[in-house]
C-alpha angles and dihedrals in degrees: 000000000000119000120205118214106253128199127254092268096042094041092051092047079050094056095041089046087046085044095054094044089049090055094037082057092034080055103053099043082053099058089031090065098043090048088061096031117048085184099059119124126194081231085070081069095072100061104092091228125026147215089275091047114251121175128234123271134226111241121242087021149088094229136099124228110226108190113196128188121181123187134172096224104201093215104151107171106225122077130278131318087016091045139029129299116245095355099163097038091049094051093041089054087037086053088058103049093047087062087048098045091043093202112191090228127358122196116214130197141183091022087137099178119070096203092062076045095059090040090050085050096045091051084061112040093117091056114031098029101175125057149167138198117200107223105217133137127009094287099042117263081265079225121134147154128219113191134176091206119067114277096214101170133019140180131185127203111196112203116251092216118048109138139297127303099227091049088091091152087068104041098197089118090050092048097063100214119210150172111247122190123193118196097209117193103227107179109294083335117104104204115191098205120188131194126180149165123218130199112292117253094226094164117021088177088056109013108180097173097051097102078054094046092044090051090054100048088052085053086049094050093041085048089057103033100057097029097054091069117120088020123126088214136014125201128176108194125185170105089284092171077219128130119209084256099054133113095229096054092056093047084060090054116046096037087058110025093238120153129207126248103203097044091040094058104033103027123215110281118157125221098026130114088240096057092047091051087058088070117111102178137055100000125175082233105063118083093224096059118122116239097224085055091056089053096051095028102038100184089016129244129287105235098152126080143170106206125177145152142197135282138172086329129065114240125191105191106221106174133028120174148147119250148172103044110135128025117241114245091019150074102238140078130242093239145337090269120035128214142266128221135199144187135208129185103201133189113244106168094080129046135144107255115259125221108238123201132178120244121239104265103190101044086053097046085057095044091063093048086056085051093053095049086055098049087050086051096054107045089053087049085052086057093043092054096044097050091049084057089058092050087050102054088043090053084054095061089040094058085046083065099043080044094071094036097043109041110162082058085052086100097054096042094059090053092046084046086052093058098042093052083050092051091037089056083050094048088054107039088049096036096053097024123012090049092053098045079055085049100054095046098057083046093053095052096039086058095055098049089045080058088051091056091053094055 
């Protein structure tokens, strides 16, 4: 809107008349609180965010700073060389940077295992409050979300292409990526933020799992693109294994209308030093680089991104950088990536009205229970498979007695050992591994109706 210059007399009636509106609002929000909550103290005022999760402000105006931080964690579970390098004591210094830092919303990913998920969770509490790990895969998608503002809805999309299941050596099948989206309750401010995890690269010369990687990025896209709506501001975080150049990040792009932080505020330009801090990924100066990848790679390759985009609100990015690379007091990084920040300044004075409803309690409430029911079922049915495996086994080397003894049978008893092997293969591969990807599913959707009936 359009504002008129005003002279001495007329500018300072304007700022009397502005002065009085601000502490009529300041007073009713005021009362307002103290009417819902007994307990409320003007000395809650003074904490630049509050229990029900109000972000700071920006003084002297009417916008609210929304800080954002993404990492890929590399916290594989198993011992070194199968797993990562100086997992606990990463998380644990991770755990403490997050509390000093006091992010609004931080995007995890690879952190595979959900009980250093639960620990991580647990370290920041005071801090980050409100969290949420998306169930996917056999190992879990390694993909979360820690906010200091209520998450009070989530959805999850799990790619329907993600590997192939006999490339073990790689682990991105088992892994189960996905797309999760956390509605975060930000004031009066409603923030659709979104982290994911793509298919690795492995080989750019040779890359078998591109036509996977490409159809993610268009699910992603599609994910984002028709879930955002309604939202006052919209934010994809992530481990993309895309480079700026790639098909796949334009797709994201386009197909949304996200821009880039880091490449709106500092541009692409080869061959600066601007343009090498904004790696992510196999820096020279990260202690878990490969040195083969030094030699190809030189500065590294920029794989992580926060994206976003406005709303209903109006938001000015005033900061982009990377963070968390090396941990202070040590000579290691936290991670093999390190992560990216970024800070918005959004107004909040004007918005087009929403249309609220309230969500079917009950049905939710018995749709848990079913869940639950579900999850029960599977994991005795894990147990039943698996110990028929075992019978079976044993009934094999039971027929290799009856074999030397029975020899004209011998014949027959091969055949009936081929289709038990075959049915014993089946037990096991359903019973570790078909039956918890089951498992982590239901877990993954009774999680995010619990977060429904805490709206």
């Amino acid at each position: 809107m359009e504002v008129r210059r005003r002279g001495p007399t007329a500018a300072a009636a304007a700022e009397e008349e502005k002065k009085g509106a601000e502490s009529a609002a300041a007073a009713a929000r005021v009362a307002g609180r103290a009417a819902m909550d007994p307990s409320f103290t003007l000395a809650s005022l003074d904490s630049p965010s509050d229990e029900n999760g109000a972000a700071q402000l920006v003084v002297g105006t009417g916008r609210v700073q929304f800080r954002v931080c993404t990492l890929n964690c590399w916290a594989l579970p198993f011992c070194w060389p199968i797993g990562s390098a100086n997992r606990i004591l990463r998380l644990e210094r991770l755990s403490d940077q997050l509390i000093n830092e006091q992010y609004d919303v931080v995007g995890l990913q690879e952190l595979w295992s959900e009980a250093d998920f639960i620990d991580l969770a647990a370290r920041v509490a005071t801090v980050y409050p409100y969290n949420h790990y998306f169930h996917s895969g056999f190992t879990g998608s390694g993909v979360c979300v820690l906010s200091k503002h209520p998450i009070v809805s989530t959805l999850m999309n799990r790619y329907s292409l993600n590997g192939f299941a006999h490339h073990i050596h790689r682990g991105d099948w088992f892994g189960g990526k996905v797309v999760g989206m956390a509605e975060l309750e930000v004031g009066e401010m409603r923030v659709h933020f979104y982290s994911t995890h793509l298919h690795a690269e492995y080989n750019r010369q040779n890359d078998l799992y591109l036509p996977h990687r490409l159809a993610q990025c268009f699910e992603l896209s599609q994910f984002v693109r028709h879930t955002s709506r309604g939202a006052d501001l919209v934010i994809l975080t992530g481990d993309m294994n895309l480079e700026p150049d790639d098909l796949g990040y334009r797709i994201i792009l386009s197909n949304t209308h996200l821009i880039d932080a880091w490449r709106a505020l500092h541009g692409f330009t080869p061959d600066t030093a601007v343009f090498a801090n904004g790696m992510t990924c196999d820096r020279p100066d990260n202690c878990y680089t490969v040195k083969s990848m030094l030699e190809k790679l030189g500065d590294g390759k920029r794989l992580d991104y926060i994206m976003y985009k406005n709303g209903r609100m109006c938001a000015e990015l005033v900061h982009c950088e990377t963070t968390l690379n090396r941990i202070p007091g040590e000579d290691i990084n936290f991670s093999d990536h390190i992560g990216v920040h970024a800070t918005f300044e959004v107004d909040a004075t004007e918005r087009q009205m929403s249309t609220t409803w309230e969500h079917n309690r009950p049905l939710i409430s018995d749709a848990i229970l079913i869940l639950d029911e579900g999850e029960a079922r599977a994991s005795s049915d894990r147990k039943l498979f698996i110990g028929l495996a075992i019978f079976f086994v044993l009934l094999i080397m039971g027929s290799l007695y009856v074999d030397a003894h029975y020899e004209t049978i011998a014949p027959f008893l091969s055949v009936f050992r081929f289709f038990i092997a075959l049915f014993i293969a089946f037990c096991l591969w359903y019973g570790f591994l078909g039956l918890k990807m089951e498992q982590k599913a239901l877990k993954g959707a009774k999680h995010g109706m619990q977060k429904l009936l805490n709206d």
